[in-house]
SEDRENVO-845494 format. One line per 3 residues: number of its first residue (from 1); for each residue x, y, z of N, C-alpha, C, CB. Coordinates in steps of 0.05 Angstrom, whole numbers. Each point is the difference from the previous one (the first is absolute). Glycine has a CB too. Layout:
NUM	X/Y/Z/X/Y/Z/X/Y/Z/X/Y/Z ~ ...
This chain:
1	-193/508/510/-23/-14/-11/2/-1/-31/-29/15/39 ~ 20/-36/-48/10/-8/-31/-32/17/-15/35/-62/7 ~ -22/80/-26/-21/12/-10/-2/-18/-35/9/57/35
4	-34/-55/-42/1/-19/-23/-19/25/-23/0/-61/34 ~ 9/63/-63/-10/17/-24/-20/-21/-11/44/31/-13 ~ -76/-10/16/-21/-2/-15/2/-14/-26/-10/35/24
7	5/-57/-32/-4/-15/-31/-13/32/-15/-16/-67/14 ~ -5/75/-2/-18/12/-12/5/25/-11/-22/-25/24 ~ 37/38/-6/8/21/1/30/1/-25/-26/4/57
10	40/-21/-51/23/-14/-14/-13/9/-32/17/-49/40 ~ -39/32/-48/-10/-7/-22/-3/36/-16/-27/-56/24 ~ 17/61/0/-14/33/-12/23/24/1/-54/-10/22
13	76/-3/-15/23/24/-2/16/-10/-39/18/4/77 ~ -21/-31/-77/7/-21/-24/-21/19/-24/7/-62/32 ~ -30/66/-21/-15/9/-28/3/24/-3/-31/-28/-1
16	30/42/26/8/31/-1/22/10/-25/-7/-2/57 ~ 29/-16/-49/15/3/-16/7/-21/-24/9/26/38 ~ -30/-32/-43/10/-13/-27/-26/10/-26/27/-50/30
19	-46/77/-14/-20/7/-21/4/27/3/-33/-37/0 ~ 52/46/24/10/35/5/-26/16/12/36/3/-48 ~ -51/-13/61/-8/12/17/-27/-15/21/22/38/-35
22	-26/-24/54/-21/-12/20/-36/-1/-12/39/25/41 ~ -41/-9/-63/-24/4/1/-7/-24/-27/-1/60/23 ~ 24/-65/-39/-1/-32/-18/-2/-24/21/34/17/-41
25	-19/-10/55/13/-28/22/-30/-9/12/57/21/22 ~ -59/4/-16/-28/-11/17/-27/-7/-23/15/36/49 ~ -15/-36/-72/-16/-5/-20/-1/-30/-8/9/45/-11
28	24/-55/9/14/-16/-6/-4/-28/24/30/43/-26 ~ -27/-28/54/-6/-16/23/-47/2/5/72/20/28 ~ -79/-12/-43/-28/5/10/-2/8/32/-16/-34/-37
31	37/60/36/-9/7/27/0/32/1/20/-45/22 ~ -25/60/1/-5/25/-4/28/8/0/-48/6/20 ~ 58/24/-29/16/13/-8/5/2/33/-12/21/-55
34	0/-12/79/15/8/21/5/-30/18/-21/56/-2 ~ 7/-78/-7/13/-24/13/25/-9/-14/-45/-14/16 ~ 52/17/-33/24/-1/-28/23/16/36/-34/17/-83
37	29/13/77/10/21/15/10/-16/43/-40/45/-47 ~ 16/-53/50/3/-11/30/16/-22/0/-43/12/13 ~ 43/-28/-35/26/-29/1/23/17/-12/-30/-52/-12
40	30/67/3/29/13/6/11/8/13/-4/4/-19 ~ -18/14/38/14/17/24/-1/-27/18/-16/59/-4 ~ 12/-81/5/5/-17/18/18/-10/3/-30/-4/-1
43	47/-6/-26/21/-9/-11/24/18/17/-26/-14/-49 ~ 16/40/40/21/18/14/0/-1/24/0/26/-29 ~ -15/-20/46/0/-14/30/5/-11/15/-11/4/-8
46	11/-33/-4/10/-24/9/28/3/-7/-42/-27/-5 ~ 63/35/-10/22/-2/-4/24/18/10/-25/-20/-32 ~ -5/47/32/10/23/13/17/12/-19/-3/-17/43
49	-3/24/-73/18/0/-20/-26/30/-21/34/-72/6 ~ -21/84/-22/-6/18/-12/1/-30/-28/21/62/32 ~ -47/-68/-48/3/-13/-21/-9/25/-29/-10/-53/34
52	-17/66/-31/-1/9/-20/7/34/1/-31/-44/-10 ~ 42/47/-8/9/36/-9/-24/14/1/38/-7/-37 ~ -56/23/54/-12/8/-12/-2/32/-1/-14/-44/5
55	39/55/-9/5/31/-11/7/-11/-31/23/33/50 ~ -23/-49/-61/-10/-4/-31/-28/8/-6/29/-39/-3 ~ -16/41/-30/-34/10/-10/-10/-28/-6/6/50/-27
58	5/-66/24/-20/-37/-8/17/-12/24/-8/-13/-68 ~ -5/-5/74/11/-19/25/21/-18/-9/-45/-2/22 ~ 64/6/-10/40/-9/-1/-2/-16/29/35/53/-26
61	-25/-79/21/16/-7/25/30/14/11/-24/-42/-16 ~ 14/39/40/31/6/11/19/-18/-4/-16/21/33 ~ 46/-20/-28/16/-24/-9/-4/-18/18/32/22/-21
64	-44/-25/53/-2/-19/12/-30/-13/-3/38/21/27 ~ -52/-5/-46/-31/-15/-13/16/-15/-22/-47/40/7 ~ 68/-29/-27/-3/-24/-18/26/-17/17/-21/24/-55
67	29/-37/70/12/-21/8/-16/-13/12/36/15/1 ~ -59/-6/13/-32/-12/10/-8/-14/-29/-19/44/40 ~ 20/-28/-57/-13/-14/-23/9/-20/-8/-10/30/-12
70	39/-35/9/13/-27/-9/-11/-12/19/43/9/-21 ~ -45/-13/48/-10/-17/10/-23/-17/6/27/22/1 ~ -40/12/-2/-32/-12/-8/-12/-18/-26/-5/42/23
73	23/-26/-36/-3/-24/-35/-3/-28/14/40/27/-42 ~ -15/-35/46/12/-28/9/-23/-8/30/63/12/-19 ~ -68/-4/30/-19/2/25/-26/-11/-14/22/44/28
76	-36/-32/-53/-24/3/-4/8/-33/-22/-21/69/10 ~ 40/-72/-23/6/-19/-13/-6/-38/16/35/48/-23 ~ -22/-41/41/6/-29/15/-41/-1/18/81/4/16
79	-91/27/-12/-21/-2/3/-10/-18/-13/2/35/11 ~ -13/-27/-26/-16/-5/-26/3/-34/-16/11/60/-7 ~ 11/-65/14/13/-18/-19/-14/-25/26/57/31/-33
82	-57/-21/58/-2/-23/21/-29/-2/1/44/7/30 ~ -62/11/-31/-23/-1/-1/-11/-10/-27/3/32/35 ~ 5/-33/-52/-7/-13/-27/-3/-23/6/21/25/-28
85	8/-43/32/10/-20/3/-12/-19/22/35/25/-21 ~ -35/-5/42/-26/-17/17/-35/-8/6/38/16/12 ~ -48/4/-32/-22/6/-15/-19/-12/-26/28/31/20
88	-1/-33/-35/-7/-12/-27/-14/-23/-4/34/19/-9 ~ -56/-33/-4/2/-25/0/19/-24/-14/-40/22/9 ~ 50/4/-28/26/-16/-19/19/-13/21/3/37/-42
91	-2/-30/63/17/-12/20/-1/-17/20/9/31/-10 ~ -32/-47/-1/-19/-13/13/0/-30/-5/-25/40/-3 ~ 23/-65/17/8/-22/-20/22/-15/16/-10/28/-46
94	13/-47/22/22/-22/12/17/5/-28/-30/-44/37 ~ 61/32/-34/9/-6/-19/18/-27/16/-5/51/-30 ~ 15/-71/-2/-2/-23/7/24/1/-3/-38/-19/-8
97	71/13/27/21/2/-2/8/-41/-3/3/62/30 ~ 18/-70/-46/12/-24/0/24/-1/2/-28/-11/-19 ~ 42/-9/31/29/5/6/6/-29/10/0/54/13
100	21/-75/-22/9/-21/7/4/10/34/22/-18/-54 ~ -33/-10/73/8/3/30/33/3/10/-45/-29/3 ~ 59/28/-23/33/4/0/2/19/5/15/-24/-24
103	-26/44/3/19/28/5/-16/15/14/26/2/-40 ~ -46/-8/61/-25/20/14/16/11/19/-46/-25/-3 ~ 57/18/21/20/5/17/32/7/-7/-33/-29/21
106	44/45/-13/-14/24/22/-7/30/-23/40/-18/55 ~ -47/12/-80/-2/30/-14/-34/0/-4/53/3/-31 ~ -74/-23/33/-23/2/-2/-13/17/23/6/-42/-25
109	1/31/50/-12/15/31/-1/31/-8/28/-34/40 ~ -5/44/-47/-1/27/11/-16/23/-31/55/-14/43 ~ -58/-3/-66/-11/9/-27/-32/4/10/38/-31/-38
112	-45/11/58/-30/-8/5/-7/18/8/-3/-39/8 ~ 23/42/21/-5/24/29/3/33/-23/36/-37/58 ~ -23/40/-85/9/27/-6/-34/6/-11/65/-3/-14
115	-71/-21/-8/-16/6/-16/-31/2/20/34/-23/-46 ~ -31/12/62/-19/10/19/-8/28/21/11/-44/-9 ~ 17/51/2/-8/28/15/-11/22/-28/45/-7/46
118	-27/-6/-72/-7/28/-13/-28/-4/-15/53/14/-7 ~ -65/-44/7/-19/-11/-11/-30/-13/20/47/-8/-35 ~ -50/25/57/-11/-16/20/-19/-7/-8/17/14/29
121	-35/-10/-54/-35/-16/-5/10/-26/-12/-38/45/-15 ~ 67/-32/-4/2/-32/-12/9/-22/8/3/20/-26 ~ -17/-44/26/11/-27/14/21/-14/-22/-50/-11/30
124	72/3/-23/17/-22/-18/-6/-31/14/43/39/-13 ~ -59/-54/-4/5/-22/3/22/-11/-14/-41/0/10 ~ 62/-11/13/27/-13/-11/-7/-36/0/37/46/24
127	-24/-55/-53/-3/-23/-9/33/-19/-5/-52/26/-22 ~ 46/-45/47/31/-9/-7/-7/-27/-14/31/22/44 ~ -15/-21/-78/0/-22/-10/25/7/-18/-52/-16/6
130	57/-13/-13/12/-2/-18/8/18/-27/-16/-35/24 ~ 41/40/-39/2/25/-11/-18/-12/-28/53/25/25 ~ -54/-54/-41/-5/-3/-17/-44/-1/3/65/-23/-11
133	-67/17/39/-27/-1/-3/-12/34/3/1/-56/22 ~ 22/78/-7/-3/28/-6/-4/14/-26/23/-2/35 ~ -4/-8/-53/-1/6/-16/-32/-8/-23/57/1/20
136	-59/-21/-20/-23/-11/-12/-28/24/14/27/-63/-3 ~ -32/58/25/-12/16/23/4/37/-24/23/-41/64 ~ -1/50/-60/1/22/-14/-17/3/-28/42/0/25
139	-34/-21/-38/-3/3/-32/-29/-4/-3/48/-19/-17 ~ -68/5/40/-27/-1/3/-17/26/10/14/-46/7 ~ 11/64/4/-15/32/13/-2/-17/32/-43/30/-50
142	50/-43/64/-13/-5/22/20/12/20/-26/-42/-18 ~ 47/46/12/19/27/19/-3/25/-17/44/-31/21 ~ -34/51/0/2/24/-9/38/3/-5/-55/20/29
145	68/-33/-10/36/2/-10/1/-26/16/25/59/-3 ~ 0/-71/-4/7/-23/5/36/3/10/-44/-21/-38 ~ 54/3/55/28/2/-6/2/-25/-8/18/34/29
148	9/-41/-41/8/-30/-9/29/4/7/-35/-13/-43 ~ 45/-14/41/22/-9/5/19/-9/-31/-25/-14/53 ~ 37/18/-69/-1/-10/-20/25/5/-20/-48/1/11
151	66/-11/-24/24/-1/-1/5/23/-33/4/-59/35 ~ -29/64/-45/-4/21/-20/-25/20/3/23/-34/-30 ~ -21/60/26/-27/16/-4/-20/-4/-27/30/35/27
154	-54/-36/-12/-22/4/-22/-8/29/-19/-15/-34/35 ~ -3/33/-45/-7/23/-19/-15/15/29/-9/-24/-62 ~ 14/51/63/-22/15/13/19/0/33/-56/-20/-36
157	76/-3/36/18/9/26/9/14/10/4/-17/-6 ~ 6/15/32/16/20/9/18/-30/20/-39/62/-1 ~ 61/-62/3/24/-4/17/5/16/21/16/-15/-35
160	-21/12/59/4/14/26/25/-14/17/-53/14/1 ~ 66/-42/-4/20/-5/8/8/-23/-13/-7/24/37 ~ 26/-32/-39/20/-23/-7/15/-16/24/7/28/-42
163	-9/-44/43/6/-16/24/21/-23/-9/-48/11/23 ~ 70/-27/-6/4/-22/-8/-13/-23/7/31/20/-4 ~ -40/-41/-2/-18/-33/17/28/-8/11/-47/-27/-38
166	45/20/66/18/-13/24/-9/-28/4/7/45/27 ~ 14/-59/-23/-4/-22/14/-6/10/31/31/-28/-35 ~ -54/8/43/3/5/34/-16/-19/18/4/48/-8
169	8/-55/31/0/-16/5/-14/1/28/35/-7/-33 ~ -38/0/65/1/-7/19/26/15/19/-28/-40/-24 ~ 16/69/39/24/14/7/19/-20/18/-27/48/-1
172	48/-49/1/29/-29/16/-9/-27/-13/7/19/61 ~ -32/-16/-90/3/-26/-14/16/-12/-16/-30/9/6 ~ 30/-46/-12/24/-9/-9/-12/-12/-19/30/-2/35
175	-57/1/-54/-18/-13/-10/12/4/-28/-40/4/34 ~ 52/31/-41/16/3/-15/29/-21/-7/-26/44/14 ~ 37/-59/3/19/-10/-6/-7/-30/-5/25/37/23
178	-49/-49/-27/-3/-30/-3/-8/3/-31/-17/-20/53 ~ 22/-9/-63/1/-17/-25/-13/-15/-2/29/4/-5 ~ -46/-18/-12/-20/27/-18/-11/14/23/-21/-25/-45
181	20/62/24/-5/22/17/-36/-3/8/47/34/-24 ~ -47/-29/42/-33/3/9/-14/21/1/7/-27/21 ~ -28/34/-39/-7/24/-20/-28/-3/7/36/-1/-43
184	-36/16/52/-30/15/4/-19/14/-21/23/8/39 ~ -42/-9/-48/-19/24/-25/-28/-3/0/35/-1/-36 ~ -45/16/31/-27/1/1/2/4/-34/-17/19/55
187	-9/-35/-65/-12/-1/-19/-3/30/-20/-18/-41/31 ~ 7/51/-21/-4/29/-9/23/24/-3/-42/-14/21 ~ 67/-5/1/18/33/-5/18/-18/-31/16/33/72
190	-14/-5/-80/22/9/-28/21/-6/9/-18/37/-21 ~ 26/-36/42/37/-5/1/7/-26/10/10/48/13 ~ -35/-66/-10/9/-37/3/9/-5/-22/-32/-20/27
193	23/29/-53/9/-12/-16/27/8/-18/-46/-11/6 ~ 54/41/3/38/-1/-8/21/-5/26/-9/40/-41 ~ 0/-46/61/16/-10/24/6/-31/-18/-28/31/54
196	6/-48/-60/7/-26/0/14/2/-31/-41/-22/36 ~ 33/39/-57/22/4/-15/27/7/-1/-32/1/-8 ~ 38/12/34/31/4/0/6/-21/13/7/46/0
199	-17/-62/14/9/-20/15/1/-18/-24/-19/9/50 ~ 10/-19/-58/-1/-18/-24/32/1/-11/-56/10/-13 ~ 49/12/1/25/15/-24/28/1/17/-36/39/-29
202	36/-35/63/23/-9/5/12/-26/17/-4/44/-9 ~ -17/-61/3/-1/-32/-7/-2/-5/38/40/-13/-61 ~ -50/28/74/-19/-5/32/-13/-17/-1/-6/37/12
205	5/-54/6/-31/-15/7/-14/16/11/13/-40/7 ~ -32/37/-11/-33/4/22/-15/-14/2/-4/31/-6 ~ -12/-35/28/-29/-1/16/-9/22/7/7/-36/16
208	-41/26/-21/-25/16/-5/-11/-11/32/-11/1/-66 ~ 17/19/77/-16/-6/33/-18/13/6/32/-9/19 ~ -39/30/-37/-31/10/4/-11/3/-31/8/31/49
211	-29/-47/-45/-12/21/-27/-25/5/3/26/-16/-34 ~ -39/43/35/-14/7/6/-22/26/-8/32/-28/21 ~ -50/35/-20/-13/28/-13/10/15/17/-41/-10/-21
214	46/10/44/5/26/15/27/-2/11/-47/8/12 ~ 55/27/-15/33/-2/6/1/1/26/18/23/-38 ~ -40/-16/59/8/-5/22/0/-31/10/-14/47/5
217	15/-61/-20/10/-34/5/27/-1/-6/-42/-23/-13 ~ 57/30/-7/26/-5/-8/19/28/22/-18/-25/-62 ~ -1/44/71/18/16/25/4/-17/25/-21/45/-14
220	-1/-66/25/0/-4/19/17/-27/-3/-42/29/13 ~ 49/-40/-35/16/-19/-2/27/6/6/-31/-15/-28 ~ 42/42/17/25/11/-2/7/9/23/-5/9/-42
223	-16/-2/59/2/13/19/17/-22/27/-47/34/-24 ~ 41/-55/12/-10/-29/22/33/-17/-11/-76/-9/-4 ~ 86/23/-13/21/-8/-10/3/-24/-9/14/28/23
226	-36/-35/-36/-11/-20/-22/10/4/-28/-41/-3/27 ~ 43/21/-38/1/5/-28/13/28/-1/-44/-30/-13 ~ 50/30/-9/6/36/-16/-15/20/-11/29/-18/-12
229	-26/35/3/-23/10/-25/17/29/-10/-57/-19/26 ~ 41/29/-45/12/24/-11/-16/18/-1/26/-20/-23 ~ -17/44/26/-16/30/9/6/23/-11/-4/-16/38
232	-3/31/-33/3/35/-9/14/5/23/-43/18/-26 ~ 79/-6/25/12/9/18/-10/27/16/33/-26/-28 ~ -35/29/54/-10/13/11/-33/3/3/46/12/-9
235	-47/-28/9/-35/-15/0/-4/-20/10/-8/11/-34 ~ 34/-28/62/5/-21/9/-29/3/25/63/-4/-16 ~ -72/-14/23/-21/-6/23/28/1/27/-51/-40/-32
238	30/46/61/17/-9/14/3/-23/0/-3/30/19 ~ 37/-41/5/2/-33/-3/2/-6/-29/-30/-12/41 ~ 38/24/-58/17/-13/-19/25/30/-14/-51/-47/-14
241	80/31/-6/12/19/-5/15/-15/-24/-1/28/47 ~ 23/-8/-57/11/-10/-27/16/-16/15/-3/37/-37 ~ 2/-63/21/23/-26/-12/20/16/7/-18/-28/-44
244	43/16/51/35/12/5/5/3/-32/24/-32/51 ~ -12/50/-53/4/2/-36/19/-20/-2/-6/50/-14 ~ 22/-61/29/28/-23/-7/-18/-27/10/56/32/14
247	-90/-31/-27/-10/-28/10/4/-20/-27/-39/22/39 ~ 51/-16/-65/6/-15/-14/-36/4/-19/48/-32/35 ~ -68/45/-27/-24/4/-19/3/13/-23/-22/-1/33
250	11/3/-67/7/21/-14/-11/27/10/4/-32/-36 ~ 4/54/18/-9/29/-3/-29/-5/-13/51/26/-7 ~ -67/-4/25/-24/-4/-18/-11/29/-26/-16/-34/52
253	8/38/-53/-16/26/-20/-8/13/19/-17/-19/-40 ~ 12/51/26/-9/19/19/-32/-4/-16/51/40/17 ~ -68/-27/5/-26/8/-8/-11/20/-4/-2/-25/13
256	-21/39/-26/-13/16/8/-18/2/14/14/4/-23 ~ -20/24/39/-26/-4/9/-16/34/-15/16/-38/54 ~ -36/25/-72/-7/18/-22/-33/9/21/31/-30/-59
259	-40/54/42/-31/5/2/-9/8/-19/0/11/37 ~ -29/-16/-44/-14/9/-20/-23/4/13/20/-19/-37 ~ -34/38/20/-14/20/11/-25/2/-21/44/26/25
262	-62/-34/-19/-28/8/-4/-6/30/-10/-7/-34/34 ~ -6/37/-65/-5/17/-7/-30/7/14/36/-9/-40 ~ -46/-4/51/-30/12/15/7/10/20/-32/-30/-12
265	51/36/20/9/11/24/-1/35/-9/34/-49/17 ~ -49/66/10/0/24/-4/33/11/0/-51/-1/21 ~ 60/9/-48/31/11/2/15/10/29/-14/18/-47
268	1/0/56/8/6/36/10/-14/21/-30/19/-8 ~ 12/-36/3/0/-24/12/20/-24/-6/-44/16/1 ~ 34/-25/-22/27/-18/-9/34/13/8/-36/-15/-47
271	44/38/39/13/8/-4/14/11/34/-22/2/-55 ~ 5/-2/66/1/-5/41/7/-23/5/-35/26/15 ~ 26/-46/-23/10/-27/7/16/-5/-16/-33/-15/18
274	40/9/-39/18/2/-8/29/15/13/-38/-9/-31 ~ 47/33/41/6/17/7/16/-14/25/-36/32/-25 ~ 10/-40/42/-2/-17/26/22/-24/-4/-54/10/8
277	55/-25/-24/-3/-34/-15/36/7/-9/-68/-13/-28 ~ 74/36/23/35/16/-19/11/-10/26/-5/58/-35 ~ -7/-39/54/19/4/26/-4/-23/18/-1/50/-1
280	-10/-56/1/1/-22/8/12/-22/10/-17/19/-18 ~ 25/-25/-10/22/-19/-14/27/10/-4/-36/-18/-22 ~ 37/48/12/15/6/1/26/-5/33/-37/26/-43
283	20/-27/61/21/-7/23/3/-26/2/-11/34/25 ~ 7/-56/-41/9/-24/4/23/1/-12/-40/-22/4 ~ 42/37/-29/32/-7/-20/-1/32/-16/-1/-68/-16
286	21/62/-5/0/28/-18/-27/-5/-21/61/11/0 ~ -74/9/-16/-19/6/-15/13/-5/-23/-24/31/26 ~ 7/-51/-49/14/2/-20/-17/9/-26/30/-34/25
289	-31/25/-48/-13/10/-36/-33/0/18/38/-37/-56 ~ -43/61/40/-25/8/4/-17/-21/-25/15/58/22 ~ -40/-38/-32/-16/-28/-8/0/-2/-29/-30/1/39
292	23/-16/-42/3/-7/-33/-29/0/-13/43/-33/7 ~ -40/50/-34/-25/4/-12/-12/-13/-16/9/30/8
C-alpha cells in the first residue's frame, strides 16, 4: 500500500529546523508546542524511521531527518508555488497571442496545450494575421507577444529560428515546370513580393493566378496544381512539397521567425511562454542569435 508524507507535518519538521527548536516552530506555525511534537512523531511513523535526536540537549535531526528535509524543502516549494499559481488573481485573464497562419503548425498546438497546464485561469486568445498587420497590432498594445515572419530583427526581439523560403508546389506536381511560371500570393504575405523579385532578376516569366487576402486561396490553388508559391521550409501544409531543386527556379532567402514580447506581461509569465515558443521551434531547425536590444 502506497503510503503518502503529511504537507503539514513536512512543513513543521522544515521550521523545527530552520528556528532550532519545537517550542519557536510551533510559535512560528501558530500552533501548540505538543501539536508541533504529534506531526513529528507522525512523520516518524509513517516512514518507520528515527527523524529527531532526542538524547540532545536542543533538538538535532537525525541524518535520515535531514535528507527528509531536503526533500521537504522541495516538497513544500512546488506546494506552495502550485497553490499560488492557481489561486492568484494575477493569473487570471486572457493574453492576446499573434502569429502569421504559416508558422502555427505544428509548433503552436503543443505551446497552447503546455501553457495551459501550467497557466490554467489564463486564456490565450490566438490571432492569425499577417506579420506586418501584427506588428502594427503590437506597437498599439493590442497583443501581449507577437511572432513575425521577417527577413531582419526588430528592437526589443528575439529570433527563435531561421528558416529558408522553398519553392513548392502540388505533391507529383508539374505546374513548376510551365512558362510563364504560375504563381500563387496572397496580398498580405511578405514573401510574394521577393519570390517575384528573384524571378524577375533571373529573367522568368510569371502569372498571377491567385491574388488574394487569404493564403488559404493561393494553398488551395497549389494544392490543385494550378500555381506555385513560396513558404517557410518545414512549415509545408499537407498535399503540397518543395519544387525538385534541378526545377531550374532561383534560390530564395532565409527568414526569420522572430518574437517580441510585451512589457505588460507579468515577467513569469512571459518568460513561460516564451520558454514554451524556444522549444518549440527549436524542433523545426537549429536555434539561432538571440535578441537584439
Amino acid at each position: 500500500m502506497a503510503r503518502n508524507l503529511d504537507l503539514t507535518a513536512l512543513r513543521s519538521l522544515v521550521t523545527v529546523a530552520e528556528v532550532g527548536g519545537v517550542t519557536r516552530a510551533a510559535g512560528h506555525l501558530n500552533l501548540t508546542q505538543s501539536a508541533v511534537s504529534m506531526q513529528l512523531k507522525r512523520l516518524e511513523e509513517t516512514l518507520g524511521l528515527s527523524l529527531i535526536d532526542r538524547s540532545a540537549r536542543s533538538v538535532q535531526l537525525t541524518p535520515t531527518g535531514e535528507q527528509l528535509l531536503s526533500y521537504a524543502r522541495r516538497m513544500l516549494v512546488l506546494n506552495d508555488e502550485a497553490i499560488a499559481r492557481l489561486t492568484d488573481d494575477g493569473y487570471e485573464g486572457e493574453i492576446v497571442l499573434g502569429a502569421p497562419h504559416d508558422i502555427l503548425y505544428p509548433a503552436i498546438p503543443p505551446v497552447l496545450a503546455g501553457f495551459a497546464q501550467l497557466y490554467p485561469r489564463l486564456r490565450v486568445r490566438l490571432l492569425s494575421l499577417p506579420t506586418r498587420t501584427l506588428k502594427q497590432m503590437f506597437a498599439n498594445g493590442e497583443c501581449d507577444a507577437i511572432l513575425t515572419t521577417e527577413d531582419a530583427l526588430g528592437e526589443g526581439g528575439e529570433t527563435l529560428l531561421t528558416l529558408p523560403l522553398v519553392w513548392a508546389g502540388a505533391i507529383g506536381g508539374v505546374a513548376h515546370r510551365l512558362r510563364p511560371l504560375p504563381f500563387a500570393f496572397c496580398r498580405n504575405c511578405i514573401f510574394s513580393p521577393v519570390a517575384r523579385s528573384v524571378l524577375d532578376a533571373a529573367g522568368i516569366e510569371w502569372v498571377s493566378m491567385v491574388d488574394s487576402a487569404s493564403d488559404r486561396a493561393s494553398e488551395v490553388s497549389v494544392m490543385a496544381d494550378l500555381a506555385v508559391y513560396v513558404i517557410l521550409d518545414q512549415t509545408l501544409p499537407a498535399g503540397v512539397s518543395r519544387v525538385p531543386a534541378g526545377a531550374g527556379l532561383p534560390s530564395l532567402p532565409d527568414q526569420n521567425i522572430n518574437l517580441y514580447r510585451s512589457g505588460a506581461l507579468r515577467p513569469e509569465v512571459s518568460d513561460a511562454l516564451a520558454g514554451l515558443l524556444r522549444d518549440s521551434y527549436a524542433r523545426l531547425g537549429a536555434p539561432v542569435r538571440m535578441a537584439a536590444e
